[in-house]
C-alpha distance (Angstrom), angle and dihedral (degrees) to the residues before:
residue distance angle dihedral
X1 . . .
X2 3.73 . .
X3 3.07 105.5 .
X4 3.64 87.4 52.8
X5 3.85 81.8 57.4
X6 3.17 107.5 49.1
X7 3.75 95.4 48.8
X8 3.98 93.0 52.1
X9 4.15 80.6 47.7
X10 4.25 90.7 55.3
X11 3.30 89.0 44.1
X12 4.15 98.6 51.7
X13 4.26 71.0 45.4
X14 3.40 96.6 65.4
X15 3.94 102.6 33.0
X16 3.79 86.5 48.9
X17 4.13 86.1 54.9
X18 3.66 92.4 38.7
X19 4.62 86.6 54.4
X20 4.11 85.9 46.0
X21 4.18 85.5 53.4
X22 3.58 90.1 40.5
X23 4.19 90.8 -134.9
X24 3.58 128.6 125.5
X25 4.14 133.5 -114.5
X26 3.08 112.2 -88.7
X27 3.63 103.6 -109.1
X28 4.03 121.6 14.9
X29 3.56 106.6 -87.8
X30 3.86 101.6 -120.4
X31 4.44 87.6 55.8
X32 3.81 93.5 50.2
X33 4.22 89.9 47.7
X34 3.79 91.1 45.5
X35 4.12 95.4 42.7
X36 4.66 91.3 47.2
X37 3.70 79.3 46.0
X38 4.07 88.4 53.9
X39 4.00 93.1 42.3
X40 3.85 91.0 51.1
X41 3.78 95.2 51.1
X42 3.69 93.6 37.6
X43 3.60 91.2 55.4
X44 3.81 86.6 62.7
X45 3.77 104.4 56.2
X46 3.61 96.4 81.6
X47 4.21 87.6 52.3
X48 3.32 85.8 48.9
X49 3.75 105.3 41.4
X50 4.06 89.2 54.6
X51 4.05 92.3 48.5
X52 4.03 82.9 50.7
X53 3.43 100.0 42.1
X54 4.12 90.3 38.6
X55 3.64 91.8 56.0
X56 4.15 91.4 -122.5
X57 4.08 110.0 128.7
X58 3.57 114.7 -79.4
X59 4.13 87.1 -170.3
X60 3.79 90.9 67.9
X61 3.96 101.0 45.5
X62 3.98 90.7 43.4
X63 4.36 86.5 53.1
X64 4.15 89.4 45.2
X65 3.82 118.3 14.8
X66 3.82 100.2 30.2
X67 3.36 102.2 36.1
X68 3.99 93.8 47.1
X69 3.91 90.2 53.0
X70 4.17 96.5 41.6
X71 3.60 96.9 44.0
X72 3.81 103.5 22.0
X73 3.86 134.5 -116.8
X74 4.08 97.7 -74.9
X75 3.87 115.3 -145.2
X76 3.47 113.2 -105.5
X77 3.68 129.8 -155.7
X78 4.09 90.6 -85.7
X79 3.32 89.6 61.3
X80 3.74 103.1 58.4
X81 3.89 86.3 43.0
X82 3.86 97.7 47.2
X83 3.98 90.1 44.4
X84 4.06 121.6 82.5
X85 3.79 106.4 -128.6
């Protein structure tokens, strides 16, 4: 979870910098979410086109390799218990 943190922190950083400059982000916020979105599931159609075209199960490797790199290994409750604070 703190990583999670400390990025949303940076990034109240930088828009609080960008107000104080009176510019604007770079690219409307919607079009930059939508186009990292595109990059992380187009880096997985060549893993996914050899599973497919290999014959191995393209089910299990969406569920566990694809999903953990698009979305991002979560912290689970271990975590925050096996971490010092």
């Amino acid at each position: 979870m703190k990583p999670y943190l400390l990025s949303l922190a940076a990034g109240l950083l930088v828009g609080v910098i960008y107000s104080l400059l009176n510019v604007r982000s770079p690219a409307p916020p919607t079009i930059a979410l939508v186009g990292l979105l595109g990059i992380l599931l187009g880096e997985q159609v060549i893993p996914v086109a050899k599973r497919l075209f290999g014959g191995e199960s393209v089910v299990s490797y969406l569920r566990t390799g694809c999903a953990n790199h698009v979305m991002g290994r979560l912290p689970d409750a271990q975590d925050n218990e096996s971490r010092p604070s």
